[in-house]
N, C-alpha and C positions, 0 to 999 in steps of 0.2 A: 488516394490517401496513403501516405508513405507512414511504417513503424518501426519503431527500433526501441530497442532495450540495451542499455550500457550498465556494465556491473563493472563495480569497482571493489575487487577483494582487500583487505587489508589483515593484519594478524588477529585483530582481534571481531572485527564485522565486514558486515557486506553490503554496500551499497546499490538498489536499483532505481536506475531512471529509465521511466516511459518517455518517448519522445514518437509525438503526431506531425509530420509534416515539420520536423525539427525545431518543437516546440515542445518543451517540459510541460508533461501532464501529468505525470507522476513519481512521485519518490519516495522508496519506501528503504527502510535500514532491519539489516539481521544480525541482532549481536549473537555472538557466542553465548551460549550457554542459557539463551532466553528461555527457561519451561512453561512458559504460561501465552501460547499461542494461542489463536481461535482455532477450531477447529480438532484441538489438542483432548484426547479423553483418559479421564484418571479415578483407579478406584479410591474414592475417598472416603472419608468414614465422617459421619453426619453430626454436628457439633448442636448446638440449642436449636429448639423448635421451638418456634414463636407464632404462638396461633390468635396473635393482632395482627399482626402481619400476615398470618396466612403462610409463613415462607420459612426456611432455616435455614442455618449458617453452615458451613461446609470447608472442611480443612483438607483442602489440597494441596497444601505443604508451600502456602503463600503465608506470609508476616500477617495479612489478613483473614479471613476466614472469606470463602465466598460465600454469595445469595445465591438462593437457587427459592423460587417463590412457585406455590402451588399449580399455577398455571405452565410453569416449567417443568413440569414433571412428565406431561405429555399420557396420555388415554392408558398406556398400557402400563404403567411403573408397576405393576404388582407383577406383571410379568416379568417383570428387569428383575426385580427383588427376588421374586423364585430360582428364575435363570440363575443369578449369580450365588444364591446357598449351593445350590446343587453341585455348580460348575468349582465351587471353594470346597468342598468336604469330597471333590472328585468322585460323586454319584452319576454326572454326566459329562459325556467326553463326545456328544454328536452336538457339535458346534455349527450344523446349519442349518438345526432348527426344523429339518422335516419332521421330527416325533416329537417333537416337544407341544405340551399341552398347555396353551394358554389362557392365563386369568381374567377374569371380569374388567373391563375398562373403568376405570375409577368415577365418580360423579366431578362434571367439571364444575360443580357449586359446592364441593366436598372443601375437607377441613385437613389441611396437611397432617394434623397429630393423629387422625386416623389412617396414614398413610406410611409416615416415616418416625423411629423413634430415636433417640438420642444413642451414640455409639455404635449405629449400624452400619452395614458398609452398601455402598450404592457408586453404580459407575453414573460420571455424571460429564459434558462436555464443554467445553470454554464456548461461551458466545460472545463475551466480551471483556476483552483485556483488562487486569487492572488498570482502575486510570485513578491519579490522584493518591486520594488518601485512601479511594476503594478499593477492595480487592474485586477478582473477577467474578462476573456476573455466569451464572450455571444452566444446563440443563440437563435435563436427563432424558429425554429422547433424544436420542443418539442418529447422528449420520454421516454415512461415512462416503464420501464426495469422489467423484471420479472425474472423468475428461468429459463424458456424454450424459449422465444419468448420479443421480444421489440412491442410496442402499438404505434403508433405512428400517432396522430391526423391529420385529416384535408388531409390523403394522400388512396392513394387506391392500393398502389405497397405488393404486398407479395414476399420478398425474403429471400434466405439461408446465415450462414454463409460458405463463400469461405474456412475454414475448414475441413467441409465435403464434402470430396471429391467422394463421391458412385454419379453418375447421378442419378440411379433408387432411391436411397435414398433422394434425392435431389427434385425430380419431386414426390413422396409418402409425404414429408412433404411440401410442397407447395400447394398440392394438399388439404390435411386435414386443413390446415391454409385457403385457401379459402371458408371453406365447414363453419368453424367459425366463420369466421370473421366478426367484426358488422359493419353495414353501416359506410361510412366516416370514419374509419380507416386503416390506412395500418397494416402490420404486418412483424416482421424481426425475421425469426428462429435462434435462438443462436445455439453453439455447440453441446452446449450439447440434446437440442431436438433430437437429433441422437438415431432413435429407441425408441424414443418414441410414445404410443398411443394417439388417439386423446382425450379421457378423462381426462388423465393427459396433456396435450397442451391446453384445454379447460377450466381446472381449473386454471391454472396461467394466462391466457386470462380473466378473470372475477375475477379475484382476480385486475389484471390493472387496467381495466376498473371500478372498485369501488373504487380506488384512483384516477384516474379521475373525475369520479365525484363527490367527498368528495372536491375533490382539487375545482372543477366550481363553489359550494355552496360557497367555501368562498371569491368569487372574487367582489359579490353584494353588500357587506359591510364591505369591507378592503380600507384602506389607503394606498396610494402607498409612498417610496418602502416597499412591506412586502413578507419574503415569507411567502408563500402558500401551497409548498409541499415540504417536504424535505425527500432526499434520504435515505435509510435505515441505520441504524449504522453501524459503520464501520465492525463489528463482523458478523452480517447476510449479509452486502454488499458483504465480501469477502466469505461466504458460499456459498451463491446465485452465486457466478460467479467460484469459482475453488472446493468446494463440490465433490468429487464422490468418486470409491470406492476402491481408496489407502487410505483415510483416516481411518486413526487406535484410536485417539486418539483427544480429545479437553478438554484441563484444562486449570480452570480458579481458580482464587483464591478469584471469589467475588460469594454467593451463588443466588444472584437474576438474575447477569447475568447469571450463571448456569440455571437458572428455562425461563432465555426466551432464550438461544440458544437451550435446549429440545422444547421449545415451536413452534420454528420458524423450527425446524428441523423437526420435526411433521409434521410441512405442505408440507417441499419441497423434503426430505428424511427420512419416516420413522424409515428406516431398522435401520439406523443410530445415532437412539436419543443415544441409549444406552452407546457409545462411549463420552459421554461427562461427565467429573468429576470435581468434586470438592478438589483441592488442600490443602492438610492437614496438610502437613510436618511444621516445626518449620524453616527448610529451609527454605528461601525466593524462588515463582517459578520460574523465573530465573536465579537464580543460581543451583537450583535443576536441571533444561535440560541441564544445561551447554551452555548458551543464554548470560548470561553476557560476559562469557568470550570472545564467538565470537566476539562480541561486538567488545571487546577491540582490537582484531586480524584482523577484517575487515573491519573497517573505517579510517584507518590511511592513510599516503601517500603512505607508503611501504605495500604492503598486500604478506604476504610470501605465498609460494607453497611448493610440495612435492617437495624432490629429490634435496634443494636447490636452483629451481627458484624461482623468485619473481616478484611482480610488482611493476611499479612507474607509480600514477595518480595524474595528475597535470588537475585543472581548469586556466580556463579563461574564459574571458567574452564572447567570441563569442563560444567556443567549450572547449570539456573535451578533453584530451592526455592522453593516455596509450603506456607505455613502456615495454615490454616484455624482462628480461636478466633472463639466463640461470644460472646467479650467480654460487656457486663453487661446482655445484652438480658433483658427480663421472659421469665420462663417460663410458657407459658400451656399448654404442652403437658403433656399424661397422666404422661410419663415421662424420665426422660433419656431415651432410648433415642430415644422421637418427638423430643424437644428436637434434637439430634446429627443426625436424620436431614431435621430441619427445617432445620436451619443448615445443614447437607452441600449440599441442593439448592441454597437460596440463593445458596450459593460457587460450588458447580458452573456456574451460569448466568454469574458474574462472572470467571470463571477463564477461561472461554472466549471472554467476551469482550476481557479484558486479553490473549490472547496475540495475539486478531486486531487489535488496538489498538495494543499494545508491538513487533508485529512479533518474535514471540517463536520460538527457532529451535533446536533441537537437542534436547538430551533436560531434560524439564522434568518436578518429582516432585510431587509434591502430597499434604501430609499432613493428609486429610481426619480431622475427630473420629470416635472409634472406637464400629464401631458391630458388636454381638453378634451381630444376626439377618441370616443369609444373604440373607433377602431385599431387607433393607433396601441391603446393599452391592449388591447386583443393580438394586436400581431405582436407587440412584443412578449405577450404570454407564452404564445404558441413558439416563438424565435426561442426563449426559455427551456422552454422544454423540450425543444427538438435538440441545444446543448447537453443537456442534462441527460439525454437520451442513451448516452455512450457512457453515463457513471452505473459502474455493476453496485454500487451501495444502494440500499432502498433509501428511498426518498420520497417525499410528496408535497408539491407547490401550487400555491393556492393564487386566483386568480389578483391581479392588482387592487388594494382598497380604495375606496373614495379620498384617501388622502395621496395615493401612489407610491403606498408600500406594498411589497411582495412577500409571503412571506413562507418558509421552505423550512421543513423538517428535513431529517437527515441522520440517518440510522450512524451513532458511536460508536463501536467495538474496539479502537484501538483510541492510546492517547495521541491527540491533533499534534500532528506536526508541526516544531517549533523551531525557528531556524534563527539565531541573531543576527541581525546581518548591520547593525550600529557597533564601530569599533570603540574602544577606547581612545580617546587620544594619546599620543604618545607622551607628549608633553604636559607637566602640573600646572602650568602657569597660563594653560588652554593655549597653545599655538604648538605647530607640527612646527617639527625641524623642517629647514630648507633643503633640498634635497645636497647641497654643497656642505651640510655638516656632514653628513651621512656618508657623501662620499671617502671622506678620509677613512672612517672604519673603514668602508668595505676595502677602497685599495691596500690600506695595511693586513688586513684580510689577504685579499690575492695575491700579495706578495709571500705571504706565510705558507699560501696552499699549492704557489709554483713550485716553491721551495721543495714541499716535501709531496710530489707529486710526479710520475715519469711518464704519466702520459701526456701525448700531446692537444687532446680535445677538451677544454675543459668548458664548462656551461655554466651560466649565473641568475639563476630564477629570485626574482624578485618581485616589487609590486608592478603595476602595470605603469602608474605614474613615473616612477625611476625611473623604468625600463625607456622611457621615450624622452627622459631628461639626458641619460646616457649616450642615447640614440642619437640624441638632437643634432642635425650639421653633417657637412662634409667633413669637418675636420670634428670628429664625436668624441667624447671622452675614452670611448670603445678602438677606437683607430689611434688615438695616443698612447693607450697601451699595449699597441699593439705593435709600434713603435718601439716604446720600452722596454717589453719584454719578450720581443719575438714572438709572441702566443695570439691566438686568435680567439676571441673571450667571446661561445655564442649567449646571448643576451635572450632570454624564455619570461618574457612576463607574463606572471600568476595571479588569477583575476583570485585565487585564496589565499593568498598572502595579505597582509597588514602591512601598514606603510611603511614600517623599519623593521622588516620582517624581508632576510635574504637569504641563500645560500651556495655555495657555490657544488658542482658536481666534478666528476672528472669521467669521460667520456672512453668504454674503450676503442681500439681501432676497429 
């Protein structure tokens, strides 16, 4: 299994795509100036308590107020709430917590208004992005994430991820996490700690812990709400968490983020720096991986398959709908029965990758072609979940019902990725120009841009359909003005361009 990450910088965000075996699986965007990450922790100051709800609203300097409900508060908050009087009136300045004396764990059947009051200040941390009309979802046990292990304040549990499944592997890193671990903090082994020594477990443990308390210096002379600490860019966020050693390949087409994804690689994979380049081509990088196009092919309502099946996914407010049809592929199979449990797999693979693509979140149904034999519904369960294996979002998929729906929760944090990919048409009267109207702009076009132009390369990105109308023949519209004006016009069709959507470049030598 082959990986790659393509970043496409632009002035004002950042584009990343995952690619498995040169297949989009993931894509995620970093605008400038986003405050409200997961991961992101901010002292905020505590707005109405609502003890129907059990929960209260919290102003972290979103248009919204966030939720932060009593089960978010986590065992020790009274400890948080001491911690932070103390560390604000500058009474304590030993930020790691070896003398610090901690409070009663709270009743987890308790009553938030015994807990928190109105105008108070409490650090609290993003779990879930705003989405919609809601603003972010809160918590207030705090943890602060590394490359091998989670740090987590105020607790004293060390546990594995349910991942690794070796006991003896399981009881060796629990064991070296306690032998570390500094007073008043717990400790939560990630995945990947798996076979790892304790030198390197020890070094992303104290890489935490110095963001910890960078983060407690600045709580004594901050205004609330502000954050505090905010989670790594999206670029090492997603290194830090899927990094290993399928990766083949990391281009970017900005040279500074180049110089700190080696930087940041240095610290958490060596072996690895070397694999990261600098994009050169005159091609734009995504359209170079062949990332646009997916694009266009994987966010629609219909998302086609091999063999002629395809999908239909339909939203709604409470849940997402997936349709499975076997559309007019040839039957080469024994039976319906094999036919249905052919397609079923097929889907199954595409299903799971559309939800880690779409960013897909809450309860999602999936009605696979119906299929007689128990076993068949068994192995496509199991085919299921062995896709879903490689999504790091929590999820849980429940086995096929009697009518052969599937049906798959799916932890939200961020807003589902939405991607248009139905253009407008160009024309009011519903018909696209022929591409012989179009050509007149654009040559009156290139005769304007020879004009006032002195280089000799000039390049014409356009839509792809143009591009191969211009193309068409020996004697091409491309060779007639090449003809005309001496120049050699190289022709780049842009699977993101729109169909009277051109431009032309000029190339230096």
């Amino acid at each position: 299994m082959k990986t790659e990450l393509i970043i496409r910088s632009n002035s004002s965000d950042i584009d990343f795509a995952l690619l498995r075996d040169g297949k989009l699986i993931e894509l995620n965007n970093e605008t400038t100036g986003n405050k409200f990450s997961v991961g992101d922790i901010f002292l905020a100051k505590i707005g109405k308590v609502l003890t129907g709800l059990n929960a209260a609203f919290v102003n972290v300097g979103y248009p919204k107020d966030g939720f932060l409900h009593y089960h978010d508060l986590g065992a020790q908050v009274n400890s948080l709430n001491t911690f932070i009087k103390k560390v604000s009136t500058g009474k304590y300045k030993e930020f790691t917590l070896k003398n610090f004396r901690k409070e009663v764990d709270i009743n987890k059947d308790g009553s938030i208004k015994d807990v928190l009051k109105t105008g108070q200040n409490l650090l609290v941390q993003i779990v879930k992005e705003p989405i919609s009309t809601k603003g972010p979802r809160l918590s207030s046990e705090l943890s602060i994430a590394g490359r091998y292990l989670v740090l987590v304040p105020f607790s004293n549990r060390v546990s594995v991820s349910q991942k690794i499944e070796d006991p003896k592997e399981k009881e060796r890193l629990k064991r070296l996490a306690k032998s570390i671990k500094p007073k008043g903090f717990g400790v939560i082994l990630r995945t990947v700690a798996e076979g790892k020594k304790v030198a390197e477990l020890d070094k992303d443990l104290q890489n935490s812990l110095e963001r910890w308390v960078t983060m407690c210096k600045r709580i004594a002379n901050t205004n609330t709400p502000t954050k505090i600490l905010g989670e790594l860019n999206r670029a090492s966020s997603i290194l830090r968490d899927v990094m290993n050693d399928s990766f083949t390949n990391i281009i970017t087409n900005d040279e500074t983020l180049k110089v700190e994804i080696q930087e940041y690689l240095q610290e958490i994979y060596p072996e690895k720096e070397k694999i990261v380049k600098l994009h050169k081509s005159e091609v734009p990088i995504f359209e170079k991986y062949g990332i646009e196009r997916q694009i266009k092919t994987s966010f629609g309502k219909t998302v086609s398959m091999s063999r002629g099946a395809y999908l239909v996914i339909e939203h709604t407010e409470a849940l997402h709908v997936i349709d499975v049809n076997s559309g007019n592929r040839s039957n080469k199979a024994g039976s319906q029965e094999d036919t249905a449990l052919e397609v079923n797999l097929i889907s199954a693979t595409e299903i799971a990758r559309q939800l880690q693509l779409r960013d897909m979140g809450g309860i999602i149904v999936v009605d696979f072609i119906d299929m007689h034999k128990a076993e068949n519904r068994n192995k496509l369960y199991q085919h299921l979940k062995e896709q879903m294996a490689l999504d790091r979002t929590k999820h849980k998929i429940l086995p096929p019902s009697k009518f052969g729906l599937i049906q798959i929760t799916r932890q939200r944090v961020r807003p589902e990725l939405s991607i248009k990919t139905m253009e407008a048409n160009p024309n009011k009267n519903g018909e696209v120009e022929a591409p012989i109207v179009l050509l007149d702009k654009i040559e009156a076009d290139l005769e304007k841009f020879i004009s006032n132009t002195k280089n000799k390369k000039i390049q014409l990105h356009l839509h792809p359909f143009i591009a191969a109308y211009l193309l068409k023949g020996v004697n091409s519209i491309r060779f007639k003005w090449y003809l005309k004006h001496k120049k050699w016009i190289t022709i780049i069709p842009r699977d993101a361009y729109t169909y009277l959507h051109y431009r032309f470049k000029s190339v230096k030598e």
